[in-house]
C-alpha positions as CSV (number, residue, x, y, z in Angstrom):
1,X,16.9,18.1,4.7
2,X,14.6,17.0,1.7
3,X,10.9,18.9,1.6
4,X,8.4,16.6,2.0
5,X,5.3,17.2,-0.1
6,X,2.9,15.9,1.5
7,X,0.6,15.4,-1.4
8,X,1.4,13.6,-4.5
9,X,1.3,15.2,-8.2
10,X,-1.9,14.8,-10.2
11,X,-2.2,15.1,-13.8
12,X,-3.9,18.6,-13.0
13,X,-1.7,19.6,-10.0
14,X,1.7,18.9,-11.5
15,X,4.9,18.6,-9.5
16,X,8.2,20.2,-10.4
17,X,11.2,18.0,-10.1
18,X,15.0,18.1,-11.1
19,X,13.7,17.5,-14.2
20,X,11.1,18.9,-15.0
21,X,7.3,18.4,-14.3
22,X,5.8,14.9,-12.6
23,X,2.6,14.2,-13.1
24,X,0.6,11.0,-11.6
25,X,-2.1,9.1,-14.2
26,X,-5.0,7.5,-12.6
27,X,-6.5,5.1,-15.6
28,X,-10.2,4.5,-15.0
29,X,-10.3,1.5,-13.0
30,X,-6.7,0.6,-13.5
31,X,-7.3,-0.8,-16.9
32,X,-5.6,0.6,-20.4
33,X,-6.8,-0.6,-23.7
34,X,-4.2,-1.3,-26.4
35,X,-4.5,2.1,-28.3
36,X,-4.5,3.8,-24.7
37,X,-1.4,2.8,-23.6
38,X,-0.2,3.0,-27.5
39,X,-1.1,6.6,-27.0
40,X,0.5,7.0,-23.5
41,X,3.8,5.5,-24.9
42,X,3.6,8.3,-28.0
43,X,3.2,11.1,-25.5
44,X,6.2,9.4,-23.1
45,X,8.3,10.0,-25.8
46,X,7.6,13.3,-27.3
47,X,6.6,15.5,-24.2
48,X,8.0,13.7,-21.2
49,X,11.3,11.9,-20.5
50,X,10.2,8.7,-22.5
51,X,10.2,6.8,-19.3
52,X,6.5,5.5,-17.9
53,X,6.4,4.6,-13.9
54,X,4.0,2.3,-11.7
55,X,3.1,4.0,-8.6
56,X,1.9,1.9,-5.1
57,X,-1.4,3.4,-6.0
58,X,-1.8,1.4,-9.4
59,X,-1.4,4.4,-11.2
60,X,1.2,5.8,-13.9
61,X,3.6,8.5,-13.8
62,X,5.3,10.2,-16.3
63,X,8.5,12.8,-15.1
64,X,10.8,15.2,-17.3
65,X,8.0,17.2,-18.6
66,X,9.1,20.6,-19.6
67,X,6.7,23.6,-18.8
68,X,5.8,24.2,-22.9
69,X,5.0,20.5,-23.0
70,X,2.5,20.4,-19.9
71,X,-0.5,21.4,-21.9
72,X,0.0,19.3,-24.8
73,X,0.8,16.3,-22.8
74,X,-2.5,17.2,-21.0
75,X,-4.3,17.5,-23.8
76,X,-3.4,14.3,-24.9
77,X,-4.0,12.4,-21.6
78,X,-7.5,14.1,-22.3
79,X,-8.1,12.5,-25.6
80,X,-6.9,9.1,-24.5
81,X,-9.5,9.2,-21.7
82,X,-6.8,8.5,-18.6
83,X,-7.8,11.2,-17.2
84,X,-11.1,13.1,-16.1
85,X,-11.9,16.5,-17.6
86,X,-13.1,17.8,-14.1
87,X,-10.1,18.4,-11.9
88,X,-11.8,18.3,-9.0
89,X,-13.3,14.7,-9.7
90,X,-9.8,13.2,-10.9
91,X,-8.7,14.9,-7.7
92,X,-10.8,12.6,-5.8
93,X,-10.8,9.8,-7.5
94,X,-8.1,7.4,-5.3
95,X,-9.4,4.2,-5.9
96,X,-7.6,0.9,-6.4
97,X,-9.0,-1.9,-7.7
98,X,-8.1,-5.5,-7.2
99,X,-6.2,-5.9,-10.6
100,X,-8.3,-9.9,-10.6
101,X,-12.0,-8.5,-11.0
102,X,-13.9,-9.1,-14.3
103,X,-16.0,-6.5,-15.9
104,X,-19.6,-6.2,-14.4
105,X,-18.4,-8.5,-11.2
106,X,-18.9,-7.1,-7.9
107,X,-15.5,-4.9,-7.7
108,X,-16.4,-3.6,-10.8
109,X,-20.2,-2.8,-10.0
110,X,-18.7,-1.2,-6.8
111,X,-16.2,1.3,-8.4
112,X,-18.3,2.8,-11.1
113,X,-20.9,3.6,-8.2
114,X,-18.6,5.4,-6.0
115,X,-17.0,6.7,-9.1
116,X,-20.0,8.3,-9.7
117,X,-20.4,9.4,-6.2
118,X,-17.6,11.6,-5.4
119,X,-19.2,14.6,-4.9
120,X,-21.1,12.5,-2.3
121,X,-17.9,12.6,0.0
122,X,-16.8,15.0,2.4
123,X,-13.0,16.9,1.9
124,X,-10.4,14.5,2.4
125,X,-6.8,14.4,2.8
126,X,-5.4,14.4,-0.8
127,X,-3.9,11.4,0.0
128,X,-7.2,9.9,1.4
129,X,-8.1,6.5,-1.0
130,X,-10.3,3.6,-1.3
131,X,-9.6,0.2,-1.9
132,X,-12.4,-1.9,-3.8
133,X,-10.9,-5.6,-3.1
134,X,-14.2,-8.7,-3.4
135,X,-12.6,-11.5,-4.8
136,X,-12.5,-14.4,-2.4
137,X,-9.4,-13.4,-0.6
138,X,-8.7,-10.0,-0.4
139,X,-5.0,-9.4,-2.1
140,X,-5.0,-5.1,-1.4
141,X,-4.3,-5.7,2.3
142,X,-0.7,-4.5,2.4
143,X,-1.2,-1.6,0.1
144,X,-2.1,2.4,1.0
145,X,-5.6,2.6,1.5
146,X,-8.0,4.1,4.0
147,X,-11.1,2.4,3.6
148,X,-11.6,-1.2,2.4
149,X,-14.4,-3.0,0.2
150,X,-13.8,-6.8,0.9
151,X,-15.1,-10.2,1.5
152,X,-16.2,-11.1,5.4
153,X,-14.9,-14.7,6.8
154,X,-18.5,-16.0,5.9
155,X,-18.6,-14.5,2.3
156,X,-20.4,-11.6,2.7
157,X,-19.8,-8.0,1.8
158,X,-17.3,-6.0,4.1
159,X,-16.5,-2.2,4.7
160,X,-13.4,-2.1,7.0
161,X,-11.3,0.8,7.9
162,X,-7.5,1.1,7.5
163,X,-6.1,-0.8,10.6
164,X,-8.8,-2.0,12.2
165,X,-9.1,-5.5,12.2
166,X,-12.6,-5.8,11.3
167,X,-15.0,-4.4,9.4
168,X,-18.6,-4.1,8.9
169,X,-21.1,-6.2,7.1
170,X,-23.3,-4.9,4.5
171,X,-25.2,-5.9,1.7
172,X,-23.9,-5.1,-1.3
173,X,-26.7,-2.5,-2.6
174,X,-25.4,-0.5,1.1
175,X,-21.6,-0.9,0.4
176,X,-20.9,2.5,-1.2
177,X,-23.3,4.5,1.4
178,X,-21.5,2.8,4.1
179,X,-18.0,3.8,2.8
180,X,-19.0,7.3,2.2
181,X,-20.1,7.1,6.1
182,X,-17.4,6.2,7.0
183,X,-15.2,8.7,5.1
184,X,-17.6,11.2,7.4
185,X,-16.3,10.1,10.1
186,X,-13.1,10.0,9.1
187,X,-13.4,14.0,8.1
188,X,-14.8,14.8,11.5
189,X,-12.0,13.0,13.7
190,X,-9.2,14.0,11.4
191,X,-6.5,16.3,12.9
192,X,-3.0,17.6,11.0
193,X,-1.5,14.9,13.0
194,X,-3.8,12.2,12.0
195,X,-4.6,12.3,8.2
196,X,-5.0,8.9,7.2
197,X,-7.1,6.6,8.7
198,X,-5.0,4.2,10.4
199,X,-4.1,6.6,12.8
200,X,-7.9,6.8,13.9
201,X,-8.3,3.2,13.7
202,X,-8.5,2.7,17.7
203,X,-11.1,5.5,17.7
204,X,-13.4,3.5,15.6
205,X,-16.9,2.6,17.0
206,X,-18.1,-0.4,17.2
207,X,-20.6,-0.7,14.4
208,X,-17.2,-0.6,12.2
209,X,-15.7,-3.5,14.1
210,X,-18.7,-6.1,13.8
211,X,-17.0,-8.5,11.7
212,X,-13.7,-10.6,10.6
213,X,-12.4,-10.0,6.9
214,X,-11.7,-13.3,4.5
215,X,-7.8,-14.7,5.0
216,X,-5.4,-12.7,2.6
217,X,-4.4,-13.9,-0.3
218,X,-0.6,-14.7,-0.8
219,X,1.2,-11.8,-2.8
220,X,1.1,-12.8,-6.6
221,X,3.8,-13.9,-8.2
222,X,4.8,-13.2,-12.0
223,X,4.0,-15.4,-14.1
224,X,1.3,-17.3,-16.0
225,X,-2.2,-17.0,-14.4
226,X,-6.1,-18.0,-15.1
227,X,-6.3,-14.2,-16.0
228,X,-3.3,-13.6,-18.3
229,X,0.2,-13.7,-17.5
230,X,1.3,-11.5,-14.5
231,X,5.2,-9.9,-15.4
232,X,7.3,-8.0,-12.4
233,X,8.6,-3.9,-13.7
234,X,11.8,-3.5,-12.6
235,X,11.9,-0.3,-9.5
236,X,8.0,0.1,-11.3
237,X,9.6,1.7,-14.2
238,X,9.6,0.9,-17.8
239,X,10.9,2.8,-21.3
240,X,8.2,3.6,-23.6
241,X,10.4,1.7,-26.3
242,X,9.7,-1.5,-23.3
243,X,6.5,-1.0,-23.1
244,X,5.5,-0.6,-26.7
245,X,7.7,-3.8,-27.5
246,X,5.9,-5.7,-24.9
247,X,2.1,-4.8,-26.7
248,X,3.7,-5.9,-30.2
249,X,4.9,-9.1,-28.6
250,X,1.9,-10.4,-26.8
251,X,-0.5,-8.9,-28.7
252,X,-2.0,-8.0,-25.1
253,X,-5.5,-5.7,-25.9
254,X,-5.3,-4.7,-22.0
255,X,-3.0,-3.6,-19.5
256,X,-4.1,-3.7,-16.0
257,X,-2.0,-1.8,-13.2
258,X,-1.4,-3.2,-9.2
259,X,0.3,-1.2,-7.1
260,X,3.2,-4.3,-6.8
261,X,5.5,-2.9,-9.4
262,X,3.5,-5.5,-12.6
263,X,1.0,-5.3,-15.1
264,X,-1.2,-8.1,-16.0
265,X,-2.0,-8.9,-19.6
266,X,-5.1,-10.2,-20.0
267,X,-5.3,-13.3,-22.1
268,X,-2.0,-13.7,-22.7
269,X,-0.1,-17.2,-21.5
270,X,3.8,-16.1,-22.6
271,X,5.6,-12.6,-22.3
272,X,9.3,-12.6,-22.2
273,X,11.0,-9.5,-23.0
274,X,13.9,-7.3,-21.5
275,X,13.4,-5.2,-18.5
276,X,10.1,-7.2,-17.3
277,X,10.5,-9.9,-14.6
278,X,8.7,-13.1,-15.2
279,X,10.2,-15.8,-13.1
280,X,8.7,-15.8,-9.5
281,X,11.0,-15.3,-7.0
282,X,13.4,-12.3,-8.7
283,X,15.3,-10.4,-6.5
284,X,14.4,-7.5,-8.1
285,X,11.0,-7.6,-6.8
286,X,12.5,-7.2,-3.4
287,X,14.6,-4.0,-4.7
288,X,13.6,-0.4,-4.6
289,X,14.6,2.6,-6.0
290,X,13.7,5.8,-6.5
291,X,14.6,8.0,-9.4
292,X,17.5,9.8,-7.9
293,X,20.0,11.9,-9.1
294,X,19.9,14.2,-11.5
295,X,16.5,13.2,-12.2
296,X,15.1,14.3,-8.5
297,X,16.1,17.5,-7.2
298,X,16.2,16.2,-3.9
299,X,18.3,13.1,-4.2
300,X,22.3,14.0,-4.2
301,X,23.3,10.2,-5.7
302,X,22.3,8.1,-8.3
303,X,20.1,5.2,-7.1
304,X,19.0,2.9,-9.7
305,X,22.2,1.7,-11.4
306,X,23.1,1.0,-7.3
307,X,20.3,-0.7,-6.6
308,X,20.4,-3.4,-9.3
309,X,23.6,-4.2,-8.7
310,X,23.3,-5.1,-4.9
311,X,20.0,-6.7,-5.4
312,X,21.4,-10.6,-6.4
313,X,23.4,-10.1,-3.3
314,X,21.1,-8.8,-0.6
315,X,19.2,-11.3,1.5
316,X,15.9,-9.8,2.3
317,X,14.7,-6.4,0.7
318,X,16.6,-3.6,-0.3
319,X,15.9,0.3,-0.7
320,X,18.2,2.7,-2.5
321,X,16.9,6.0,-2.0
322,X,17.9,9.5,-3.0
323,X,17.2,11.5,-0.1
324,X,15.6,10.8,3.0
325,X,11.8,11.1,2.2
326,X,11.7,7.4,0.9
327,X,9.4,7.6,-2.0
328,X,9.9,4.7,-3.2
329,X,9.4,3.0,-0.6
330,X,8.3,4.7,2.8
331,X,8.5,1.6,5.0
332,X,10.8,-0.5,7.1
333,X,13.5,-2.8,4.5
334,X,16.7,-5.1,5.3
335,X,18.8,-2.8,4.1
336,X,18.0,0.8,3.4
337,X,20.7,3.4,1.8
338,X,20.2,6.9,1.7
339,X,21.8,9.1,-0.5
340,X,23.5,12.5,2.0
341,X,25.7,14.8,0.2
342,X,26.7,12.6,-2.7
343,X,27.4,9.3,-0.3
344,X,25.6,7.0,1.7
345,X,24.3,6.1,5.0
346,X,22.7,2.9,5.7
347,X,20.0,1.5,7.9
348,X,19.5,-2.0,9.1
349,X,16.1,-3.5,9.3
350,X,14.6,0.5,9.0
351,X,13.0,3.3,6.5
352,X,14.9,5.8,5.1
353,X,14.5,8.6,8.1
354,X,15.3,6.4,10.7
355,X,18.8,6.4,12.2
356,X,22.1,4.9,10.3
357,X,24.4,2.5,11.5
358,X,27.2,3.7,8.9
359,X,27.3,7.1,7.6
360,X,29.1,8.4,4.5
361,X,30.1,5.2,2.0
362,X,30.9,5.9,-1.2
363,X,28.9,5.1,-3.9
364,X,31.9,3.7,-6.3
365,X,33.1,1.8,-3.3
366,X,29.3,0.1,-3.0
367,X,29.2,-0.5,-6.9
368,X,32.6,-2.2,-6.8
369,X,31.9,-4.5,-3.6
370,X,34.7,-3.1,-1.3
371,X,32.0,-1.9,1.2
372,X,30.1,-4.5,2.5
373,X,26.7,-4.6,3.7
């Protein structure tokens, strides 16, 4: 059976891998300049595997670093400013930002006070995050956080914990006090069975359930929006040769992460280029993958290669994973397979863990279509 973690690897806490070093990038506020992500591209290429991933979290990782090549990478990462000097702060700092917020708006005002408030929270769960989400419709709702900055029904400002379905109203000078309240309580209900906060969420007390959130936003699309132009990553993983291409393309100045497998361009109003999805729609938004074989050293099959190739003919989602930790995509799909001993065994309308209905096909067999789904 696959170890599972249980934490994730940070640019500071490293995590080995079949091959070599992963470590997770948290840009400040999800946004890279141009010369950043230049710079991140550079260091892709000459100290990791060259390939640059999008996490759920809206951060980066890079994979394939060899043990010589940790410290330079880091140092690098240092002088681009995408990460923190203090590991403890970058550490804590697990805070996703709507990916549609403006510079001085509300979200923004929001982050850089609780940024500078970290120390200001109790120990949490390594996994433990925030997600800062004001625009008029809250569009964070279906992605890993455990406590929630967004607009109530009637406008105002909300604090609302991970599964509850309401939150609290505050005003918006009170916002970050009231989250790092929360994350108190949180710390003093927490067990080793319940780490995250949705498992508390029917311990809540009622001061955190006074009021309803705004309706959710439909998931964006790519595509051309007000803010740039929105393009799809196929499995959330890009070349640096990709990546670099798309910046001399557009001419894009920013790059802003989500945690829905795309990067927004600011500005920009076309972006067509190989191995970004820009038609809304794709199937390959509905496909996941994780690394796999050899690349993982707990995946026994190769994934990706797999997983495009059934995703034009898969109604529903899809989830090719290596091994049976799901990283890529630790939730119920249509059709999960799950690499065992060098095959496959597939799950029907489940995650990755849960029991098969078909054991053992044959990857070569999947690839050609003789075994159907």
């Amino acid at each position: 059976m696959s170890e599972i973690k249980g934490w994730c690897p940070g640019a500071w806490t490293p995590m080995r891998s079949g091959d070599g070093l992963i470590l997770r990038v948290r840009p400040p506020m999800g946004h890279i300049t141009r010369d950043q992500a230049l710079g991140l591209c550079s260091a892709a290429r000459g100290l990791a595997n060259g390939i640059i991933d999008l996490t759920n979290r809206a951060n980066l990782q890079l994979r394939g670093v060899r043990g010589e090549g940790y410290q330079p990478l880091l140092d690098q990462l240092l002088d681009l400013r995408l990460i923190d000097p203090d590991p403890a702060t970058e550490k804590r700092r697990n805070i996703m930002m709507t990916p549609f917020c403006e510079r001085g708006d509300l979200s923004w005002q929001l982050a850089e006070e609780l940024v500078a408030r970290l120390d200001a929270l109790p120990p949490l769960p390594a996994k433990f995050g925030f997600a800062i989400d004001c625009g008029d419709a809250p569009v964070l709702t279906g992605d890993p956080a455990d406590i929630r900055f967004e607009r109530a029904s009637d406008g105002g400002l909300l604090i609302r914990a991970d599964g509850a379905d309401w939150g609290r109203l505050v005003a918006p000078e009170e916002a970050v006090d009231a989250a790092i309240m929360l994350a108190y309580w949180f710390a003093q209900h927490q067990t080793p069975e319940a780490r995250r906060m949705r498992a508390l969420a029917d311990r809540l007390p009622d001061v955190w359930q006074q009021e309803m959130p705004a309706l959710v936003a439909r998931r964006p699309e790519p595509g051309r929006r007000a803010e740039g132009f929105l393009l799809g990553v196929a499995f959330g993983s890009m070349t640096e040769t990709a990546l670099r291409g798309l910046l001399d393309q557009t001419g894009a100045q920013e790059v802003i992460l989500t945690p829905w497998r795309m990067i927004l361009l600011p500005g920009v109003t076309e972006a067509r280029r190989p191995g970004f999805v820009t038609e809304p729609g794709s199937r390959l938004l509905a496909a996941h993958a994780c690394a796999g074989a050899p690349a993982c050293a707990s995946a026994t099959v190769e994934t990706r290669a797999l997983a495009l190739k059934l995703a034009a003919q898969t109604e529903g989602s899809l989830h090719v994973s290596g091994c049976a930790k799901g990283c890529a995509f630790p939730r119920k799909a249509d059709v999960t397979l799950v690499g065992r001993e060098g095959a496959f065994d597939l799950v029907r309308h489940g995650a990755s863990w849960d029991e098969p209905a078909r054991r053992g096909l044959a990857h070569d067999e999947l690839m050609n279509g003789r075994e159907t789904l």
